[in-house]
BADREN-326648 format. One record per residue (C-alpha): chain; residue in one letter; residue number from 1; x, y, z. Coordinates in steps of 0.001 Angstrom, whole numbers, always signed. Layout:
! BADREN-326648
+-------+------+------+---------+---------+---------+
: chain : resn : resi :    east :   north :      up :
+-------+------+------+---------+---------+---------+
:     A :    A :  NUM :       X :       Y :       Z :
...
+-------+------+------+---------+---------+---------+
//
This chain:
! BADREN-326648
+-------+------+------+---------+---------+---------+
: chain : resn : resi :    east :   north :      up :
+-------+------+------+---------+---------+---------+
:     A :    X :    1 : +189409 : -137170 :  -39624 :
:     A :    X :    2 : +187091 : -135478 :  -37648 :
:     A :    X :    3 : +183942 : -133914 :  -38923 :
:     A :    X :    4 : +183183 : -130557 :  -37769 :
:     A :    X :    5 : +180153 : -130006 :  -35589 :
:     A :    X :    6 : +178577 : -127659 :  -38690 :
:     A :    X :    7 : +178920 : -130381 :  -41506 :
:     A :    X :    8 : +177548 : -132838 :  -38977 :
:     A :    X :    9 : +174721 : -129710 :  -38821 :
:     A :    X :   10 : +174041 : -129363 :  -42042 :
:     A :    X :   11 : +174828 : -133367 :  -42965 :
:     A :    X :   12 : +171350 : -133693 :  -40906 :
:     A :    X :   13 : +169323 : -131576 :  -42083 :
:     A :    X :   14 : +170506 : -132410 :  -46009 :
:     A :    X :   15 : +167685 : -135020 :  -46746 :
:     A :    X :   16 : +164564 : -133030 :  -46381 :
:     A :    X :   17 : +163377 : -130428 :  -49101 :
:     A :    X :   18 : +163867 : -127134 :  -48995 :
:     A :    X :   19 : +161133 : -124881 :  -48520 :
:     A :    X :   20 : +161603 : -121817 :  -50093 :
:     A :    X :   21 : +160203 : -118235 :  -49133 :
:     A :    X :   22 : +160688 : -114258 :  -50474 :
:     A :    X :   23 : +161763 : -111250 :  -48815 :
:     A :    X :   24 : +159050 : -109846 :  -45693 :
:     A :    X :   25 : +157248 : -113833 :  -46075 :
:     A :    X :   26 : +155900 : -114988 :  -42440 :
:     A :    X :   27 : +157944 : -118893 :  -42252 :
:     A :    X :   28 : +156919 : -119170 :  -38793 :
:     A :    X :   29 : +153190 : -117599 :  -37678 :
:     A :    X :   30 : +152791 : -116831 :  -33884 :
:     A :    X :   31 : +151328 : -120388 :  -32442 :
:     A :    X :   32 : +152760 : -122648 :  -35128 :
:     A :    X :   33 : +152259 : -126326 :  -33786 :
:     A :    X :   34 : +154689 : -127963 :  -36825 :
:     A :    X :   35 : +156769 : -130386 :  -34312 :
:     A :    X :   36 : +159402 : -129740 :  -36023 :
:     A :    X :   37 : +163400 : -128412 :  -35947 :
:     A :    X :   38 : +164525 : -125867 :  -38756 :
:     A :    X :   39 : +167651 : -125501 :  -39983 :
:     A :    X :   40 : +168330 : -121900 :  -41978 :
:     A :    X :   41 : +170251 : -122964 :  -45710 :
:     A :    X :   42 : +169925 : -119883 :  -47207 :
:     A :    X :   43 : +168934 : -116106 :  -46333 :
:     A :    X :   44 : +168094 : -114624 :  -43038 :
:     A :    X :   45 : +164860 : -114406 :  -41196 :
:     A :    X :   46 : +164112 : -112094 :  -38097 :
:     A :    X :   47 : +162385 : -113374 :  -34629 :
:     A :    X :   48 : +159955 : -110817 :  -33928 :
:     A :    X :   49 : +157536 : -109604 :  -31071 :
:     A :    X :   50 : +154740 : -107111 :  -32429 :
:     A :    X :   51 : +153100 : -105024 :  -30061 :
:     A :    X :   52 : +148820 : -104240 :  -29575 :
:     A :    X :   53 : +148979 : -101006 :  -31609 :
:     A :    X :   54 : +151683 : -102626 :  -34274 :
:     A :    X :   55 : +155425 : -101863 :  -33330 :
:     A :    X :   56 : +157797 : -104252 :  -34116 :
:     A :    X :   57 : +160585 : -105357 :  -31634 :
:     A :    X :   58 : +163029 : -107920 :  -33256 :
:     A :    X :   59 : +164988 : -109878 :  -30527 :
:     A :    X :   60 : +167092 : -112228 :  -32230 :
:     A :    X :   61 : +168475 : -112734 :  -36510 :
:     A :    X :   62 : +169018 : -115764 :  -37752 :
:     A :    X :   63 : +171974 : -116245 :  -40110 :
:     A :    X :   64 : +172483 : -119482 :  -42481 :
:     A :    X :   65 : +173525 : -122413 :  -40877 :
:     A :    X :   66 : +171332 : -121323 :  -37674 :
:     A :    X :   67 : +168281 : -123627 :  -36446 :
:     A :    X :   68 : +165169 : -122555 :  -34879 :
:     A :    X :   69 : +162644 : -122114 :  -32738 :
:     A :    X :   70 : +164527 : -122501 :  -29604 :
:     A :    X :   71 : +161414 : -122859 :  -27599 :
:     A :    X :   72 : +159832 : -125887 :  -28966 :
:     A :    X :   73 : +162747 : -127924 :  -29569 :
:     A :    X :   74 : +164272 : -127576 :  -26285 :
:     A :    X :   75 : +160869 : -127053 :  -24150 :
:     A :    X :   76 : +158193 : -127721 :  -26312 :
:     A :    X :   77 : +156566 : -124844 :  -25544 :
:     A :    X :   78 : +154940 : -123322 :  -28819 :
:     A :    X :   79 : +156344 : -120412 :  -31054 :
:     A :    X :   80 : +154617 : -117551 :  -29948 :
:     A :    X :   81 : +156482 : -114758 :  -32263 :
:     A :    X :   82 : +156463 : -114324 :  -36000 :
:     A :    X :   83 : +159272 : -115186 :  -38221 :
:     A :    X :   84 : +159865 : -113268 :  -40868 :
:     A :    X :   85 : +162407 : -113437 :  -43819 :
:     A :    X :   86 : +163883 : -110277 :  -44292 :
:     A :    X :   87 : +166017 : -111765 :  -47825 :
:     A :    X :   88 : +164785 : -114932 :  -50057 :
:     A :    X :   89 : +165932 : -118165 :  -48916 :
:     A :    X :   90 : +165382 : -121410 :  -48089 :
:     A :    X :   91 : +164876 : -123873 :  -44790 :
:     A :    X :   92 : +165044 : -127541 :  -44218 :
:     A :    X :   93 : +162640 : -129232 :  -41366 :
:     A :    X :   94 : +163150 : -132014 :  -39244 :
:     A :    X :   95 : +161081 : -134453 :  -36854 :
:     A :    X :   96 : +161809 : -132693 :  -33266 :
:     A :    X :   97 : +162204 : -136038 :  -31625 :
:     A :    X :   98 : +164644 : -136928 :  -34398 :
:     A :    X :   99 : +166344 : -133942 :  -33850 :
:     A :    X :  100 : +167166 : -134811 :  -30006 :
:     A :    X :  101 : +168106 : -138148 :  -30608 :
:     A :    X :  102 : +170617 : -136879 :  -32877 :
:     A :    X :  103 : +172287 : -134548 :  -30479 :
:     A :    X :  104 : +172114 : -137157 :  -27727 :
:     A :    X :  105 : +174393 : -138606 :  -30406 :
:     A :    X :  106 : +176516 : -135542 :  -31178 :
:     A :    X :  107 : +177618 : -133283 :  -28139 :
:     A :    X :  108 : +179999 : -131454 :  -30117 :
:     A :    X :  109 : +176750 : -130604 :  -32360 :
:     A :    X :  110 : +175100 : -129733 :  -29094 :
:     A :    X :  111 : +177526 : -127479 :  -27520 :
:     A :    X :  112 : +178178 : -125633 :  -30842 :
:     A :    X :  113 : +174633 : -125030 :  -30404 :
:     A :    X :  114 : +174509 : -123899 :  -26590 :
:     A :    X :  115 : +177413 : -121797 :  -27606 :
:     A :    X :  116 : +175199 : -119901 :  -30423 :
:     A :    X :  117 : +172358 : -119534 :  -27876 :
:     A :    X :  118 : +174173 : -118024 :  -25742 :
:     A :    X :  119 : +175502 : -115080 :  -27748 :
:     A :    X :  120 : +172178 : -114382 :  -29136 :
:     A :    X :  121 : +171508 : -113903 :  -25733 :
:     A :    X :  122 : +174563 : -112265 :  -24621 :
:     A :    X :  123 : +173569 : -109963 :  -27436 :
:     A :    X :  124 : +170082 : -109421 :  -26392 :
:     A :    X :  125 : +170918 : -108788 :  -23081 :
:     A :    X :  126 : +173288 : -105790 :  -24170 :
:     A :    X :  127 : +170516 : -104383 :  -25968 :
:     A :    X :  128 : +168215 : -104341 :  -23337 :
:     A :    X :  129 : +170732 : -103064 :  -21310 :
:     A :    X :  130 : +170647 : -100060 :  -23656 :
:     A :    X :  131 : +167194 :  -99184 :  -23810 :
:     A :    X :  132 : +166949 :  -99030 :  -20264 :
:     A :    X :  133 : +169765 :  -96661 :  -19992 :
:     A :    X :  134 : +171088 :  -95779 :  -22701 :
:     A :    X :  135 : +170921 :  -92467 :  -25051 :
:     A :    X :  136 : +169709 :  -92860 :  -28603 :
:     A :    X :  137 : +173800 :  -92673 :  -29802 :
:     A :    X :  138 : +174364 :  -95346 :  -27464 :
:     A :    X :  139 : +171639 :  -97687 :  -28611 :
:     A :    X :  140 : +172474 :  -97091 :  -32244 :
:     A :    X :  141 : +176178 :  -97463 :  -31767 :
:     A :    X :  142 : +175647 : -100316 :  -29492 :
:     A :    X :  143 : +173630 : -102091 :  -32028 :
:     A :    X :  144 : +176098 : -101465 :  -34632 :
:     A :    X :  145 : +178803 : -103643 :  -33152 :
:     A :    X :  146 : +176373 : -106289 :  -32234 :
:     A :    X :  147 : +176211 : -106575 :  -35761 :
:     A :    X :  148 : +179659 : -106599 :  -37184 :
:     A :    X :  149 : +180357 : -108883 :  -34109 :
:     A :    X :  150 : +177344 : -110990 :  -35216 :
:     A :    X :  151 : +177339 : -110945 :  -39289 :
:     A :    X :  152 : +180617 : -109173 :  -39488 :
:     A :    X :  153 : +183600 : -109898 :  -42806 :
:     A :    X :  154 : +186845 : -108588 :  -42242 :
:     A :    X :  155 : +187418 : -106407 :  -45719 :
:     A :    X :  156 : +190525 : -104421 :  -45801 :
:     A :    X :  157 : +190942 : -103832 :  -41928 :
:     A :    X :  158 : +187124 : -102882 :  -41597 :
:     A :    X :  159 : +184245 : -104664 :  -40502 :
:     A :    X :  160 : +181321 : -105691 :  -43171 :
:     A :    X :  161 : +177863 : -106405 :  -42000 :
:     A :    X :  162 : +176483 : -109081 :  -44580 :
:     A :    X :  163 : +173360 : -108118 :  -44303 :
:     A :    X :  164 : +171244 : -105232 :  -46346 :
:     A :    X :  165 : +169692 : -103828 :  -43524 :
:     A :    X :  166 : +167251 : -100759 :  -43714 :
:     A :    X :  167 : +166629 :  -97713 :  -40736 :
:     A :    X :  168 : +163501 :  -99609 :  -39499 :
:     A :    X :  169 : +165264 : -103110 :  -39059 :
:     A :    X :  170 : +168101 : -101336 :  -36993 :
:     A :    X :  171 : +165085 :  -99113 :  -35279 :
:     A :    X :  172 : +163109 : -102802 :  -34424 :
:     A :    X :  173 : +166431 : -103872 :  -33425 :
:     A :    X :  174 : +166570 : -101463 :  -30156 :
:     A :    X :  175 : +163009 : -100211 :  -29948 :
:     A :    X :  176 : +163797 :  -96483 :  -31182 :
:     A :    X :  177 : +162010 :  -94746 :  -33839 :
:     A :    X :  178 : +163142 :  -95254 :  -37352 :
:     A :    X :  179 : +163313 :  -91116 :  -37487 :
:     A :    X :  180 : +165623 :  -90904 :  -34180 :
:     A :    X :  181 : +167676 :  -94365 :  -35969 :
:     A :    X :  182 : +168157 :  -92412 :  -39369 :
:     A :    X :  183 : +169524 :  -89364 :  -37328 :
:     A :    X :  184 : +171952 :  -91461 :  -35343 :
:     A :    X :  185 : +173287 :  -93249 :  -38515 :
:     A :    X :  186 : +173791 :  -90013 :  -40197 :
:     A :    X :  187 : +175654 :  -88583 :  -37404 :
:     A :    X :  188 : +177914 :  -91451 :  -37352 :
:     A :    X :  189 : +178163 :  -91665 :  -41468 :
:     A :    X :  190 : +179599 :  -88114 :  -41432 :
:     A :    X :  191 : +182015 :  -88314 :  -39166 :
:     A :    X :  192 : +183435 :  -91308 :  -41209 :
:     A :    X :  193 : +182448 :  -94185 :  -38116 :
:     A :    X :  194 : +180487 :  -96389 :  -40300 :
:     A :    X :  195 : +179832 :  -96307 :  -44434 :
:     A :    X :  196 : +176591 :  -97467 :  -46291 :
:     A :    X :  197 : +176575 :  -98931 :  -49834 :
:     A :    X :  198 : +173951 : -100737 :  -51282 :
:     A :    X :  199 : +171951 : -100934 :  -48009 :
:     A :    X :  200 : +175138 : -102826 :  -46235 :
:     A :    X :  201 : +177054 : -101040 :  -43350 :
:     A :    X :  202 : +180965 : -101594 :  -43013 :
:     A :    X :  203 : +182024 : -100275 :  -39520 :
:     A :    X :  204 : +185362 :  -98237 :  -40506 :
:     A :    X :  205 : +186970 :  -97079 :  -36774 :
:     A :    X :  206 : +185036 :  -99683 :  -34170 :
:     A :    X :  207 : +187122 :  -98141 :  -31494 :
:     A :    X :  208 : +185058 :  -94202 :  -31811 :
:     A :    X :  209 : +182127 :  -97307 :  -32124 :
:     A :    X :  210 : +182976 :  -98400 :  -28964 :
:     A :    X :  211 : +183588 :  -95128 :  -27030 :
:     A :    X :  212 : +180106 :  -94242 :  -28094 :
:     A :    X :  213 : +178411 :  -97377 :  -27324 :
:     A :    X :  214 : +179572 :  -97264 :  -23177 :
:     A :    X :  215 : +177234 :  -96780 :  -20882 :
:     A :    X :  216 : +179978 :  -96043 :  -18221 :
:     A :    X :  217 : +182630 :  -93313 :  -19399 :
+-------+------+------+---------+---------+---------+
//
């Protein structure tokens, strides 16, 4: 029987020791020359790009099961963003050159990967889309089902974003102030588009989500 591309993954990665860090830790500073591959076991961890004066633009969430940074492995060009956990959990590290010989081994492994890289980007690419011309509704309803599409459950006929996620990590998310966010999620709470409990969003009609989101009637 075939082994799927994740166990493979995760098979990998099982023999090193988990390093484990809190909620808001840095586990990857700006300029970070580990040579190494990470894999994400347990918790999620935000790529991040902070400005002169201090804002925060996050471009890309990493999920268990994900590996990172994308720029040394595949280039070998240094991190230069911070990675920060936004829940506990834990990562496992690998030798980057043992990391590419296994892939050389394991295209399914490698195209599962590609595959992931390019919906992050996909993803990002919406999002920029947005804040060039986009209204605040738009961004915030755009950003909405990037996230059910990206850390979405299907409970009940609705869409549940695993992930607690506060105003400012949705605000970071499409470079709008967490004020202008929290007014946008309200509007959308009341008229019965989206529900919040215990910090977790569930989008309830993604079609109004949708109409919202379009930058072209």
């Amino acid at each position: 029987m075939d082994i799927p591309a994740e166990e493979k993954l995760k098979k990998f990665f099982s023999t090193s020791k988990p390093n484990n860090f809190k909620r808001g830790e840095i586990v990857l500073r700006a300029g970070d020359q580990r040579s190494s591959a990470f894999f994400l076991k347990k918790g999620y961890i935000k790529d991040s790009a902070v400005s002169m004066d201090g804002r925060e633009f996050t471009l890309f969430i990493f999920k268990p099961g994900d590996i990172f940074s994308y720029t040394w492995i595949f280039n070998k060009v240094h991190n230069g963003h911070a990675f920060r956990a936004m829940t506990e959990g834990s990562f496992l590290e690998k030798n980057r050159e043992a990391f590419l010989l296994f892939l050389e081994g394991n295209p399914d492994v490698q195209f599962m990967i590609s595959q992931n890289i390019s919906i992050r980007l996909r993803g990002l690419c919406q999002r920029m889309e947005q804040m060039a011309f986009g209204s605040a509704t738009q961004k915030v309803a755009s950003i909405m089902l990037i996230l059910a599409e990206r850390f979405g459950k299907e409970v009940h006929g609705n869409t549940y974003i695993q992930l607690s996620l506060t105003q400012q990590d949705i605000a970071e998310l499409i470079g709008v102030s967490r004020e202008t966010t929290s007014i946008e999620l309200n509007k959308l709470m009341v008229e019965g588009i989206i529900t919040r409990k215990s910090g977790s969003y569930t989008v309830e009609i993604p079609k109004k989500l949708q109409k919202l989101a379009a930058l072209i009637p």
